[in-house]
C-alpha positions in Angstrom: -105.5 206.3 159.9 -106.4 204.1 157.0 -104.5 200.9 156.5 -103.7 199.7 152.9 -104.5 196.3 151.7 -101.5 195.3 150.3 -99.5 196.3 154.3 -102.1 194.7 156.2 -101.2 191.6 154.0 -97.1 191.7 154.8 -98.1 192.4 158.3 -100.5 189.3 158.2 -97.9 187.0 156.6 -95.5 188.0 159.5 -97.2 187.2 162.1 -97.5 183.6 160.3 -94.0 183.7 159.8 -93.0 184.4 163.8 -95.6 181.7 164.5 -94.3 179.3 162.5 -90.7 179.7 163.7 -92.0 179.5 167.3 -93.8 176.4 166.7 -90.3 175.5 165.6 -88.4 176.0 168.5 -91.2 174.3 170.9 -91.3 171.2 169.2 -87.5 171.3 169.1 -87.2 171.6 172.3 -89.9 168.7 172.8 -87.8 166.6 170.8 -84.3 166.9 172.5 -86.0 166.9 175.8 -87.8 163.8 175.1 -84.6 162.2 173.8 -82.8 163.3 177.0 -85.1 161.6 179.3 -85.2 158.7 177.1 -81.5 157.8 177.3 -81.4 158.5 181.4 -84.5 156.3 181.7 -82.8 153.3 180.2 -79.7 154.0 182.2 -79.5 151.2 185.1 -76.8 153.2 186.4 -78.5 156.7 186.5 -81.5 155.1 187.8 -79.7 153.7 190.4 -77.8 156.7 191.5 -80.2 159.7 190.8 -83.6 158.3 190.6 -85.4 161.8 191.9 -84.4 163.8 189.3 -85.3 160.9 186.8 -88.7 161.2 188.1 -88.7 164.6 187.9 -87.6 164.9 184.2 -90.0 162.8 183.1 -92.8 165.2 185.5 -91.4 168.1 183.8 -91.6 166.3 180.3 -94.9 165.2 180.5 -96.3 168.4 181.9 -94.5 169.6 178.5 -97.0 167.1 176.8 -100.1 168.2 178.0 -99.4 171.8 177.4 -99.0 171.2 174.4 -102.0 169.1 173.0 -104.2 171.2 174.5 -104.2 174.8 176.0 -100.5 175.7 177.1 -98.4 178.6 175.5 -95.4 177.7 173.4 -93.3 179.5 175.7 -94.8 177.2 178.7 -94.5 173.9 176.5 -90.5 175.4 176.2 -89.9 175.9 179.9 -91.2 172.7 181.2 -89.3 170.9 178.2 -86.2 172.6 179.3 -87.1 172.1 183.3 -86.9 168.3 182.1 -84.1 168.4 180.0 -82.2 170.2 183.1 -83.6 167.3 185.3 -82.4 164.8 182.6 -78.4 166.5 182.4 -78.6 166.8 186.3 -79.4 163.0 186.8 -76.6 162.2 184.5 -73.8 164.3 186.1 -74.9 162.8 189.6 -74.7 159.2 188.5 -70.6 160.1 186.6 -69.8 161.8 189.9 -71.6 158.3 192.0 -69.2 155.8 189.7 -66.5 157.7 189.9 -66.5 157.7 193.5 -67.6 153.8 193.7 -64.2 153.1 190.9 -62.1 154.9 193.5 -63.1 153.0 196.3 -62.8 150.0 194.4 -59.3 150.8 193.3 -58.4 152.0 197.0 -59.1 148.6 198.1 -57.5 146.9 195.4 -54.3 148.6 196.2 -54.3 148.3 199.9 -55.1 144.3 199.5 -52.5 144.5 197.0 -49.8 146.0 199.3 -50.7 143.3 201.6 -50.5 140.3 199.7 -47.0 141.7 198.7 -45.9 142.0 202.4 -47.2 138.4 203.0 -45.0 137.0 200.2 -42.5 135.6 201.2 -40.1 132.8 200.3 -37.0 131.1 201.6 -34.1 133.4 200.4 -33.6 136.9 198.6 -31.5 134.6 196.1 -34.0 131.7 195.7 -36.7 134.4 195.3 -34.7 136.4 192.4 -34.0 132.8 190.7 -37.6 131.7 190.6 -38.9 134.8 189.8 -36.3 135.2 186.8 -37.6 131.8 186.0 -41.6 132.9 186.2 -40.5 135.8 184.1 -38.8 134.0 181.4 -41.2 131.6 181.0 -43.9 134.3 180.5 -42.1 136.2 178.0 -40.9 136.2 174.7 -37.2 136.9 173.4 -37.1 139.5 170.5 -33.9 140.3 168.9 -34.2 143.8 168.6 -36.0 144.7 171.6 -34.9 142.0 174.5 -37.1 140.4 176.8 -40.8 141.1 176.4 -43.9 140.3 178.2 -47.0 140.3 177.3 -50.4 141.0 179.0 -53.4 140.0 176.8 -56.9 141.4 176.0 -58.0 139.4 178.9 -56.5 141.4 181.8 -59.1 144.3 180.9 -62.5 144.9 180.5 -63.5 145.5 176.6 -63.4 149.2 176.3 -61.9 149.7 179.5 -58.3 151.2 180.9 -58.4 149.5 184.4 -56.8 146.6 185.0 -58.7 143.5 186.1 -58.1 141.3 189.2 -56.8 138.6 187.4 -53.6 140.5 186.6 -52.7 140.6 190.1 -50.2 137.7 190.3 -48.3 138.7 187.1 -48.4 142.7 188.7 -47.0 140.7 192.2 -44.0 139.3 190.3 -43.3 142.2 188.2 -42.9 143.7 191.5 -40.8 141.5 193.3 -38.7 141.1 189.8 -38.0 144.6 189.4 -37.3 145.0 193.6 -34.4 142.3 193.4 -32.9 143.6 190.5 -32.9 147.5 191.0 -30.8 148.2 187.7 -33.7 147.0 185.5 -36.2 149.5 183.9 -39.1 148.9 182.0 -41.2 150.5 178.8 -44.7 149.6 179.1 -46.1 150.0 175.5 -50.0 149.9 175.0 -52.1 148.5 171.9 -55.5 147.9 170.4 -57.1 146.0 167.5 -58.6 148.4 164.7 -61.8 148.7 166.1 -62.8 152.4 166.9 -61.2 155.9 165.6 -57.1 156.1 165.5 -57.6 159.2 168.1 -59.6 156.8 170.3 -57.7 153.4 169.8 -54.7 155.6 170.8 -55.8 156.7 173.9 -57.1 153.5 175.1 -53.6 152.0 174.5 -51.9 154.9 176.4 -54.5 154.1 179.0 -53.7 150.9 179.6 -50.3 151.2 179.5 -50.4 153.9 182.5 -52.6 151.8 184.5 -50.2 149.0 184.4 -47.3 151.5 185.1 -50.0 153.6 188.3 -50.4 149.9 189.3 -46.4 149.0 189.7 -45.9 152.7 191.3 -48.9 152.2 194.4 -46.6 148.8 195.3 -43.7 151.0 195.4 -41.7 150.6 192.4 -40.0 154.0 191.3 -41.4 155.7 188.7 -38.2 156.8 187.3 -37.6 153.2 186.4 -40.9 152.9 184.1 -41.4 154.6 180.5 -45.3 154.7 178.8 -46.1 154.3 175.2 -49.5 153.8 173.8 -49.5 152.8 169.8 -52.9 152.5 169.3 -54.3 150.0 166.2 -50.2 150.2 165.5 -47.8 146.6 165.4 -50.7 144.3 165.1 -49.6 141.0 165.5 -52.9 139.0 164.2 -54.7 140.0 161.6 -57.7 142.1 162.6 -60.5 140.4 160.8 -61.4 137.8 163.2 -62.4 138.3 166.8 -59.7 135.9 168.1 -56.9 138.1 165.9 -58.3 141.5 167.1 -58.4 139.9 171.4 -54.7 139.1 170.5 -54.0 142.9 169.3 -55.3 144.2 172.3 -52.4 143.6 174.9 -49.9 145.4 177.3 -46.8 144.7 176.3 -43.5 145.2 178.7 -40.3 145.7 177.7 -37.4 144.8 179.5 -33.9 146.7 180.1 -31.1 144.3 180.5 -29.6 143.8 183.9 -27.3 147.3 183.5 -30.7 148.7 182.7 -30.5 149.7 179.0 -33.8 149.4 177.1 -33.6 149.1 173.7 -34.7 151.8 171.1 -38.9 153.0 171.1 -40.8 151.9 168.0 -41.4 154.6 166.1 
């Protein structure tokens, strides 16, 4: 069977073309592999967690490499490049799964030393304890007209990105605690806030974050959650401008509202 010219020529031009597009896909697949490994490599925490599979994405990767400079297949540069790729996701996943444990052991702890250092406070009286406490309170918060008595916890109480609240908020947690334990009618709106850095989406789940860590925190030392409402408000009621770092750490803050002592709260912002 004779073959024309002009069909051996499409024919030839198609095998270019599937060649061509199978180069594609290998060095593709080099690329994002290599990029993979590259951002678990410089991971302290994923090296510290998963440091096997680490090594063997980079293995896997650079087996990948030599296949393809000299005498490997395309589909064997493609398997080991996804083989580290794999290796690469694997380590990542281990490491979340390794800090996520290692956060709630930390909190565990916290709580439990927490728990203690509120059974160990003590002080002369129930009354003395209400009136120094309503004192401490007072003198840490601010009267607004149209909200009552509101207390604020700055930027400072939480790590820069973060939703968990630092040990240095323990003694104000303590006498929130005690506060709200010697005068049972009172409730409390815990309202969230951020500067402007970051999305609107993400700025307003950070504040609702914060907020329910505050409110998880009162809850573990036994206040009732009935008595606690959560708002986040995101970038929302700044109350520094937001082009200066000091006016932006003053935007990001926990703010708690009061009820007064028959334990009506006045109205949510909207």
């Amino acid at each position: 069977m004779l073959i024309r010219p002009k069909a051996c020529t499409v024919m030839l031009l198609a095998a270019i073309g599937l060649t061509g597009c199978a180069s594609q896909r290998t060095e593709t697949a080099l690329q994002q592999a290599t990029e993979s490994f590259q951002a678990v490599k410089e991971d302290s925490n994923v090296l510290r967690s998963a440091p096997r599979d680490v090594i063997r994405a980079g293995e896997s990767l650079a087996r990948a490499d030599r296949l393809s400079s000299y005498w490997g297949t395309g589909t064997d540069v493609r398997h080991y490049a996804y083989l580290s790729q794999r290796y690469s996701e694997i380590a990542r996943e281990h490491s979340q799964l390794v800090l996520n444990q290692e956060r709630l052991t930390k909190l565990e702890l916290e709580r439990q030393r927490l728990q203690l250092a509120l059974r160990e406070a003590k002080l002369a009286s129930v009354q003395q304890q209400g009136k120094w406490l309503e004192e401490q309170i007072t003198s840490l918060a601010n009267n607004e007209a149209d909200r009552g008595l509101v207390l604020t916890l700055g930027d400072v109480l939480f790590d820069t990105g973060e939703a968990d609240l630092k040990t240095s908020a323990n003694r104000t947690v303590l006498k929130l605690v005690q506060f709200l334990q010697l005068n049972p009618r009172r409730v409390l709106r815990i309202e969230g806030y951020t500067d402007s850095t970051g999305s609107k989406q993400d700025n307003l789940q950070l504040s609702k974050a914060r907020a329910q860590s505050v409110a998880d925190m009162l809850v573990d030392l036994g206040v009732d959650e009935k008595r606690i409402q959560v708002e986040g408000y995101g970038d929302e009621y700044p109350i520094e401008v937001n082009a200066s770092e000091r006016g932006r750490a003053k935007n990001r803050r926990v703010e708690i509202v009061f009820s007064d002592d028959k334990g009506q709260l006045g109205a949510a912002r909207e």
